[in-house]
Each structure stands twice: as C-alpha cells, then as structure tokens.
C-alpha positions as CSV (number, residue, x, y, z in Angstrom):
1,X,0.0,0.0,0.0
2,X,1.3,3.4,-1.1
3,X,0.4,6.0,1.5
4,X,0.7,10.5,1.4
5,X,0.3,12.3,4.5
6,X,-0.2,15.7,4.1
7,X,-0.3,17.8,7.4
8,X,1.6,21.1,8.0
9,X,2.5,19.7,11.9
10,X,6.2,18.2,10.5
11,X,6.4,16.5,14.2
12,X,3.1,15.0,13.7
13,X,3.7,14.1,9.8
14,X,7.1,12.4,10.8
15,X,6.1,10.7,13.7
16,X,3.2,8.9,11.5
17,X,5.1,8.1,8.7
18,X,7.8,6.4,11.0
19,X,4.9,4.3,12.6
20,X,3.7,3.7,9.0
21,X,6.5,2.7,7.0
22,X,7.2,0.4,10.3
23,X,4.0,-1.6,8.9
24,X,6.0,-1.4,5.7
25,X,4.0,0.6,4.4
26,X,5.0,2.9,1.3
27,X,4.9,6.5,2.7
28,X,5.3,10.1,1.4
29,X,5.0,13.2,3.1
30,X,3.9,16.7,2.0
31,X,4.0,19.5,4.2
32,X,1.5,21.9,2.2
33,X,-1.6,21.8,-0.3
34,X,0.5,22.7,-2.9
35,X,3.1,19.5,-2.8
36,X,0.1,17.4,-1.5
37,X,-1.5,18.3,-5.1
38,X,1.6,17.9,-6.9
39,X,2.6,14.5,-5.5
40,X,-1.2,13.3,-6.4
41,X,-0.3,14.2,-9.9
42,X,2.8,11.8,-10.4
43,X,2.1,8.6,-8.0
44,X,-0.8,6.1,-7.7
45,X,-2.3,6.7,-4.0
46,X,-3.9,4.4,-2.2
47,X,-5.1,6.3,1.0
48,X,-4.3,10.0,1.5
49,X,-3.6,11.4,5.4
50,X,-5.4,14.9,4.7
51,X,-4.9,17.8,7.1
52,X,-7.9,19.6,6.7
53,X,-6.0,22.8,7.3
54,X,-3.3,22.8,5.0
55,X,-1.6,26.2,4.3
56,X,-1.1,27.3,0.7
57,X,-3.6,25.3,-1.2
58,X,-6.0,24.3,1.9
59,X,-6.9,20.7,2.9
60,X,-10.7,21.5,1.4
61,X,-9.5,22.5,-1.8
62,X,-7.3,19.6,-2.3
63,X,-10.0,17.1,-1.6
64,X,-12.0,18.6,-3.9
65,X,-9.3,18.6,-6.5
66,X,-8.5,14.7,-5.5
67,X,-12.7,14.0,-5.9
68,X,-12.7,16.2,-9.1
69,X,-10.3,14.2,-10.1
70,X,-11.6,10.7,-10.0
71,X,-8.7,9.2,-8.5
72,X,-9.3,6.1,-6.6
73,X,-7.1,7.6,-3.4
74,X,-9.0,7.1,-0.6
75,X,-9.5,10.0,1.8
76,X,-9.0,10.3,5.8
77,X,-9.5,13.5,6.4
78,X,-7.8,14.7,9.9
79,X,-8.4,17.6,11.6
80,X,-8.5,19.7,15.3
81,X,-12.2,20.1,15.4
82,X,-14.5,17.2,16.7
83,X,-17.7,18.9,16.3
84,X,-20.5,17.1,13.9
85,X,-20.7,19.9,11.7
86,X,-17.2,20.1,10.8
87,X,-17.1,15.6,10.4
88,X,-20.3,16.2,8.1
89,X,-18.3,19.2,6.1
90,X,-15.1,17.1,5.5
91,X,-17.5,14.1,4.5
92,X,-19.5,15.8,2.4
93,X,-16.4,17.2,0.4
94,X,-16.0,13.5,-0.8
95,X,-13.4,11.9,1.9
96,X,-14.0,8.6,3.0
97,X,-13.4,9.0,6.7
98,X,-12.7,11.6,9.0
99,X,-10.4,11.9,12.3
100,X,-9.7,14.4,14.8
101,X,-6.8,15.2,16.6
102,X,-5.4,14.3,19.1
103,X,-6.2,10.4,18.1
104,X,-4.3,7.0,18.9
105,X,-1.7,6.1,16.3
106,X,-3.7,2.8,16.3
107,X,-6.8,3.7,15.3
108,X,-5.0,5.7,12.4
109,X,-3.3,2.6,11.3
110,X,-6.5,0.4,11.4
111,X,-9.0,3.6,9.2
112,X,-5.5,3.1,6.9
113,X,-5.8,-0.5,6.4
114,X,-9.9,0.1,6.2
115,X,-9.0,2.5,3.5
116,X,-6.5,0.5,1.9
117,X,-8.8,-2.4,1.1
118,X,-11.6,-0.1,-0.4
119,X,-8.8,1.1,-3.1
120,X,-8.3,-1.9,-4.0
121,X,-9.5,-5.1,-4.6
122,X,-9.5,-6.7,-1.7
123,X,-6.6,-9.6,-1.4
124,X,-7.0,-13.3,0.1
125,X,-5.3,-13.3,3.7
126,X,-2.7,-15.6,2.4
127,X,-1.3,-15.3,-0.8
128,X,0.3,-18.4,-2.1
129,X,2.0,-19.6,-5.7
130,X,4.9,-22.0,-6.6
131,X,4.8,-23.8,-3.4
132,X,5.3,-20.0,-1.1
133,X,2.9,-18.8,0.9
134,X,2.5,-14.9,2.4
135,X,0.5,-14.6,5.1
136,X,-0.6,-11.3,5.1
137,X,-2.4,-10.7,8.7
138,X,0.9,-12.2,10.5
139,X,3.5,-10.9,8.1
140,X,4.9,-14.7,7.8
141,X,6.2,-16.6,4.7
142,X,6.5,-20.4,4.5
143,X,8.3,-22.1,1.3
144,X,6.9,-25.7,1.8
145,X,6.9,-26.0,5.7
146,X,9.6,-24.1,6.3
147,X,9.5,-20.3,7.6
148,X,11.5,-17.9,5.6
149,X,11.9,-14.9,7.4
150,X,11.9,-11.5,5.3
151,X,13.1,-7.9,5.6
152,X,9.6,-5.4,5.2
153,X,11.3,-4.7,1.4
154,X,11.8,-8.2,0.2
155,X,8.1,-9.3,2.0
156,X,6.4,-5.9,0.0
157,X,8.3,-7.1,-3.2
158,X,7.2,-11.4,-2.6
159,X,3.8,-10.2,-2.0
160,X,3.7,-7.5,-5.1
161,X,4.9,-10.6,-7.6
162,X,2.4,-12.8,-6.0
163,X,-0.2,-10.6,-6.1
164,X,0.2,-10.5,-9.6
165,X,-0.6,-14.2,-10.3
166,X,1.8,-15.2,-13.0
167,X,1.8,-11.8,-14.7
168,X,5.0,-9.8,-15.1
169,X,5.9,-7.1,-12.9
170,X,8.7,-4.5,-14.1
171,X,11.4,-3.2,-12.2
172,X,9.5,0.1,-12.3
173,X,5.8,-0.9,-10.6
174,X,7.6,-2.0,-8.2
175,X,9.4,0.9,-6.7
176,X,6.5,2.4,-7.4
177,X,3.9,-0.1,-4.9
178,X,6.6,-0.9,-2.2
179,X,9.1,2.1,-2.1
180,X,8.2,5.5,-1.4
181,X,9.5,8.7,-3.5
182,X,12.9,9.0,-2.0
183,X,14.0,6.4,-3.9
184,X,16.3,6.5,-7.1
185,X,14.5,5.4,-9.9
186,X,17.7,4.4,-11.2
187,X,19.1,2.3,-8.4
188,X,19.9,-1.0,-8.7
189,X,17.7,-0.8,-5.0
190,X,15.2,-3.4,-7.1
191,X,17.8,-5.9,-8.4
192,X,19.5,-6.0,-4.8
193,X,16.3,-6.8,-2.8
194,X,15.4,-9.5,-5.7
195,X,18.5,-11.1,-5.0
196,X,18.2,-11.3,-1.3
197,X,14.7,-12.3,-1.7
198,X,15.9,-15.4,-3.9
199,X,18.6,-16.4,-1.8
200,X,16.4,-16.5,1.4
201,X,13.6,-18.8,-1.0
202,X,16.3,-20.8,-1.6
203,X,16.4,-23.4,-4.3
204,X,14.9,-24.2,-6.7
205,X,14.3,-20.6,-7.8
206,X,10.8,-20.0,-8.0
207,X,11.2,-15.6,-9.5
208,X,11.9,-15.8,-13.1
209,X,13.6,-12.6,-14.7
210,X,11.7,-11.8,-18.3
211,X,14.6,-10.1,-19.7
212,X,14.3,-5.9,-20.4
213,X,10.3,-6.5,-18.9
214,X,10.3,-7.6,-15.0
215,X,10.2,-10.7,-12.9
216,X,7.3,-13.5,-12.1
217,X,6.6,-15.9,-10.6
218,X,5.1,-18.6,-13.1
C-alpha cells in the first residue's frame, strides 16, 4: 500500500510516517496543499492522510481537486475540530473517513488498512503460488513447511509478484507499490532486494527474470 500524508505539523507528519513505514508501508510526506497536489499528480495513492487545514492550497480544496479528479485515493481527512458539523463538512467534500486530533496512532493505522482495502480489490489473507505462501495478517512466509523470514522490502516485493498471479511485474511498478518517492529510480535498489529475496527462498528458484520486462513468478 502506497500511503501521502499531508499535514503542516512536521512532528506529527514524521512521527506517522515512522509508525507507518514500520507496517512497511510505502509512505510520502507533503508539508503543504501545494506538494500534497503535486505529488497526487505523479504517483498512484492508495489512501491519502489529509490535514484539513493545510496552508497554501487548503486541505478542502485539495479534496476537492483529489474528488474532481476521479482518483481512486482514498480519503482520511484529519483535523482539530470534533464537532459534527465540521465531520459532516469534510465528508461531504468526498473523503471517505474523518479523524480528529489528538487520536491514537492505532486507530489511524486500522482507518489506513480500512481505506486500503476499499482502493483496491481486496486480497485473500494468504497469498500463495509455486509452493510459497505470504500470510498477510501475520507478516509470515512459509516455502513448503519451512518459515522464511523477510526484511519489510523483500516481504512488500514477494507479495507484489504474488499478487500478480503469474503476470510480469517490471522493475519500475515495483518501486512504485513498495518504495516511497525518495527512492532513485535508477538504483539498482530493485535488483538488490530481488536477489536477497531469492537467496532466502532458496532453491529451486521460483522468481523468473523476463529479460528488459520484470520478474514473475510462473
């Protein structure tokens, strides 16, 4: 899942990213309405963290842009006020859930994952092919009966090519889905984590590399 916060409060934006990416979690982070809007425009969202008081373009405005849009993203609007009438303005500007502040990190992580599975269709709790299985809700993968235990990269990567059921996925929908922004879309970041991710599977190798497309797992 590929996650945006946007929210002025860097503290507050940081501290939820941290506990986010710890759920490996892809995460950007835009301080402002204006990067929130710009960020929307060049990566796939799943769920977007909306301050509802952004400065420069405000946190209304962007959701409206996001809506006007028809982008799947999925909206949790935060936001100081806990009054009804400002839960039934945010709502009725087109996001999807609404949270106030001060909250519990893990409620926000559980409206995320809520979120999450409405932008997309939803996936089996275990995701299994070529003798491996991911099980999502525990974050455990087996190859036969044996436990293969994976860094939050390699398990985002395993349960990407999975995911896909036999189909290709290039080098570049993956940093996409399982990295966040920061990363170089030239790095050889990709390769490196496949090749960890093999050697842990061990043999016999169950990725395939379609040369100058992606990897699969047939």
């Amino acid at each position: 899942m590929r996650v945006l916060i946007a929210e002025d409060e860097r503290m507050l934006a940081d501290s939820i990213a941290e506990g986010l990416r710890a759920e490996a979690l892809a995460v950007d982070i835009a301080y402002d309405g204006d990067s929130a809007l710009e960020r929307l425009g060049v990566h796939d969202y799943d769920v977007l963290i909306l301050d509802r008081d952004l400065p420069g373009v405000h946190g209304d405005d962007v959701c409206r842009s996001v809506v006007g849009s028809g982008a799947l993203v999925r909206i949790l609007m935060l936001t100081a006020s806990a009054d009804v009438r400002s839960r039934v303005a945010g709502l009725s500007l087109g996001a999807d859930d609404y949270l106030p502040k001060p909250f519990a990190f893990e409620e926000l992580l559980a409206r995320v994952h809520a979120l999450g599975r409405r932008a997309r269709p939803a996936d089996p709790p275990m995701l299994e092919r070529a003798g491996v299985r991911l099980d999502r809700a525990h974050r455990q993968v087996f190859r036969g009966s044996r436990y293969v235990p994976l860094a939050r990269k390699e398990f985002g990567v395993l349960a990407e090519l999975l995911r896909a059921d036999g189909a290709v996925v290039s080098s570049e929908d993956l940093l996409e889905k399982v990295w966040d922004e920061h990363i170089d879309p030239f790095t050889n970041t990709v390769r490196t984590t496949m090749m960890k991710l093999r050697r842990k599977l061990g043999e016999p190798p169950v990725i395939e590399t379609v040369p100058g497309v992606g990897y699969r797992i047939p």
